[in-house]
C-alpha positions in Angstrom: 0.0 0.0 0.0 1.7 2.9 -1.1 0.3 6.8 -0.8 -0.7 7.0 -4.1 -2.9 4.1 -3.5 -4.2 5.5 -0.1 -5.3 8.5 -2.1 -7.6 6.7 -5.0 -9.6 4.9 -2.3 -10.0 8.6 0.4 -10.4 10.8 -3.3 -7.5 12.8 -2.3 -3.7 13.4 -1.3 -2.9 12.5 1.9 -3.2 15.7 4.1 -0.4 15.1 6.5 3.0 13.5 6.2 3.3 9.9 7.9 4.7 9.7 11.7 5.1 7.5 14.8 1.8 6.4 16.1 1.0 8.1 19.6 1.6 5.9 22.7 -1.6 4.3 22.7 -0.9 2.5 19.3 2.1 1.2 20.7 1.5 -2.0 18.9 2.1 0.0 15.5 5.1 1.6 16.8 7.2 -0.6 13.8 4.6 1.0 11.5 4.4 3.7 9.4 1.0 5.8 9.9 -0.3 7.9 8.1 -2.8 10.9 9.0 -5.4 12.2 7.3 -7.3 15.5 7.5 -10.4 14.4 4.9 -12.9 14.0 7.1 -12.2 17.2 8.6 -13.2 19.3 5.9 -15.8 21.9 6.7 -16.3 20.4 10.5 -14.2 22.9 12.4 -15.8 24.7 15.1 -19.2 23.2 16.4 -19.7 19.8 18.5 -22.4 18.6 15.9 -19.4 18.8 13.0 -17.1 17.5 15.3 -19.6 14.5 15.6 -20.2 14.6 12.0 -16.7 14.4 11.2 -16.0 11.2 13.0 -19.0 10.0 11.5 -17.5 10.1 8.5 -14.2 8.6 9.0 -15.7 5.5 10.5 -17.3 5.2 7.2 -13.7 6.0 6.1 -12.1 3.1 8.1 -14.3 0.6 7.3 -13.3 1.0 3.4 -9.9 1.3 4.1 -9.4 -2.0 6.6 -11.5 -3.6 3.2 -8.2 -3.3 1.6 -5.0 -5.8 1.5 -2.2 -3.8 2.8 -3.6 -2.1 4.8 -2.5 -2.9 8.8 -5.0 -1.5 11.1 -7.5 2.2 11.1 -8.3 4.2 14.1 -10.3 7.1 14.2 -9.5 9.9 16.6 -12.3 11.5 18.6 -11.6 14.7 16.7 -12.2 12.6 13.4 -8.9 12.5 11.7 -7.7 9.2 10.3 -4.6 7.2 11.4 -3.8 4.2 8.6 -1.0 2.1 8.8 0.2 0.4 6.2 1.5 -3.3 6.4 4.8 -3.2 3.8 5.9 0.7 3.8 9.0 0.0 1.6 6.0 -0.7 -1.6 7.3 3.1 -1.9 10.3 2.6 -3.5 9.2 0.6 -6.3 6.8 2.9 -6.9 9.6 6.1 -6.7 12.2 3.7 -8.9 9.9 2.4 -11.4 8.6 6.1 -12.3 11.8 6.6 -14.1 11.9 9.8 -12.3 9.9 11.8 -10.2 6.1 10.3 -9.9 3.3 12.6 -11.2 2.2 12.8 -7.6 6.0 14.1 -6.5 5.9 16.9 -9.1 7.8 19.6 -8.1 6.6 22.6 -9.8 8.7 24.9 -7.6 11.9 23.2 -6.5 14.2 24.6 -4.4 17.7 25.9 -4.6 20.6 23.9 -3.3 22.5 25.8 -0.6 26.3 26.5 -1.4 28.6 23.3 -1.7 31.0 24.9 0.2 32.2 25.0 3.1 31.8 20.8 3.2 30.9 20.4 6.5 28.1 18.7 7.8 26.7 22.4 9.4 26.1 23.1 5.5 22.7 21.8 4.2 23.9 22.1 0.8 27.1 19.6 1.1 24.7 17.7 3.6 22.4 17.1 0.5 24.7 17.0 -1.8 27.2 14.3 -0.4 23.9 12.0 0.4 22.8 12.2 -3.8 26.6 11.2 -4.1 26.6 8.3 -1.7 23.2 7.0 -3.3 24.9 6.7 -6.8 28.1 5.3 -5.3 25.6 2.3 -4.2 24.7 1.1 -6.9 27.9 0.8 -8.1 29.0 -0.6 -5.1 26.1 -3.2 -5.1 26.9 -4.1 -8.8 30.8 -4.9 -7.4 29.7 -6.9 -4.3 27.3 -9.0 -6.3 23.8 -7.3 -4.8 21.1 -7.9 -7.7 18.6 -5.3 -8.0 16.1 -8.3 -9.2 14.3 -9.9 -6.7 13.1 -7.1 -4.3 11.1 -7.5 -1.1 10.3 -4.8 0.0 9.0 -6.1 3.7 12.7 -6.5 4.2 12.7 -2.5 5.3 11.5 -2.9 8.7 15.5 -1.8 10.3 14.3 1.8 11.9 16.8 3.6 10.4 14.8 1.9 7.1 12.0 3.3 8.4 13.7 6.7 9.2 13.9 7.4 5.4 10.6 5.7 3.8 8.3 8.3 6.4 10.9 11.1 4.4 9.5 9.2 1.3 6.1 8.6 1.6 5.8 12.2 2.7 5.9 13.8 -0.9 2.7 13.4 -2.8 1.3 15.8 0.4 4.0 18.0 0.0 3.9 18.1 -3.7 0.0 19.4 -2.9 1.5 21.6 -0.6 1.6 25.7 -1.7 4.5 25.8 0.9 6.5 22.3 0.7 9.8 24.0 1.9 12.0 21.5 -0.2 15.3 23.1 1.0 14.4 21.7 4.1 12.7 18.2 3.3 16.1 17.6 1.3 18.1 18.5 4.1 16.1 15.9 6.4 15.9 13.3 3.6 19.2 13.5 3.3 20.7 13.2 6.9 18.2 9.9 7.4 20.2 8.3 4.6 23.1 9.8 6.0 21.6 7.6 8.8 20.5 4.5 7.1 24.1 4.1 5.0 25.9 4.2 7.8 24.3 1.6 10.2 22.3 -0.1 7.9 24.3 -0.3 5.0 22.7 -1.5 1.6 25.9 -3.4 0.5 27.1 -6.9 3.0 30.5 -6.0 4.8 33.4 -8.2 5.4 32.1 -11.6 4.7 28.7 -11.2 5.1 26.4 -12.9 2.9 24.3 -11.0 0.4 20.7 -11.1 1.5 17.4 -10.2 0.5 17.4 -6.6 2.7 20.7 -5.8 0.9 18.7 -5.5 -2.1 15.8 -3.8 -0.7 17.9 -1.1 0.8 19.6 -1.0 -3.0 16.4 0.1 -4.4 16.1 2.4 -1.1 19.5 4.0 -2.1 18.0 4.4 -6.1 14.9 5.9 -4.6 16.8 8.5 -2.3 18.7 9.5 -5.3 15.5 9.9 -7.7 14.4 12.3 -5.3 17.5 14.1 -4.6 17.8 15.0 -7.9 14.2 15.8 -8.5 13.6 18.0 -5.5 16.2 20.8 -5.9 16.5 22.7 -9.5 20.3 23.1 -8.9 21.5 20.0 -10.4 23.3 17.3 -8.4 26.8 16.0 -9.2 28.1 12.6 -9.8 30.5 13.0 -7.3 32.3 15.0 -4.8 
């Protein structure tokens, strides 16, 4: 279940990024959730809206827990919409097979990098900039160490820092509806969680570590990353440092 398919069965965009579930859902704390606004619309204010509102998303729910992949739905009493999805890595296909930026990660007004220098990691722009480069350099890598690209599962993203960057991903089609998406700084924090996920959950084995199923996975991660790296910012990327 990937965003785009969450929005053809609610009619619209998600309205909010996904995030950790609240303590209470702590069974869904290895999920990602995603929060919707929908049945909100034009029920601000009274108690009867209110009412109305969550009348709505329990209609909401029980379409969405009709659907395979599709973990679990709770409605707050406010009447906004928490979904979890059961394989949150179905992203990255969907980011990777696009051959480029989706349609739903448009960016009509990208942003512009931040200066390349000075390279440290207190610069956003060498932050972002150094994480496109790493992202190539995996696939490269992958190809060397015998990591096919065939073959991926993408239930095999359930490390956290995994997790870390598929919330980062899953979070453009609502910023791409967004009039104010800020993607200076969504490519800064894209960035730094594959910064993350490279260095403690690296997508190539080490040492003599046998090449796996998650090594793959975090392969088409790496492609994914880059995709968006490139997409989000108009100044363009380089190869390499």
């Amino acid at each position: 279940m990937t965003p785009v398919r969450l929005a053809e069965i609610l009619g619209e965009l998600l309205g909010m990024p996904p995030r950790e579930p609240p303590a209470p859902y702590g069974s869904w704390e290895r999920e990602a959730v995603y929060a919707s606004p929908i049945a909100l619309r034009g029920a601000r204010g009274t108690a009867p809206a209110t009412r109305q509102a969550r009348e709505v998303a329990e209609d909401l729910a029980v379409r969405l827990r009709a659907h395979d992949g599709v973990a679990g739905v709770r409605v707050r009493p406010d009447g906004l919409l928490l979904i979890a999805v059961t394989c949150p890595g179905e992203v990255v296909r969907e980011i990777v097979q696009a051959n480029g930026m989706p349609r739903w990660a448009a960016v009509t007004e990208p942003g512009r990098a931040a200066p390349d220098f000075p390279r440290t990691w207190d610069n956003p722009g060498f932050v972002v900039r150094y994480a496109h480069v790493r992202a190539v350099a995996v696939r490269r890598w992958a190809r060397d160490l015998g990591v096919p690209e065939t073959g991926l599962r993408p239930e095999a993203l359930d490390d956290p820092y995994d997790r870390a960057v598929l919330r980062l991903l899953a979070e453009l089609p609502s910023r791409a509806a967004s009039r104010a998406p800020s993607w200076e700084t969504y490519a800064e924090h894209l960035a730094l969680a594959f910064h993350d996920a490279h260095e403690h959950a690296p997508a190539v084995p080490r040492a003599d570590q046998p090449v796996t199923a998650v090594h793959t996975a975090r392969l088409w991660l790496a492609m994914a990353v880059r995709t968006v790296l490139s997409g989000v910012l108009s100044t363009p990327l380089p190869a390499r440092l």
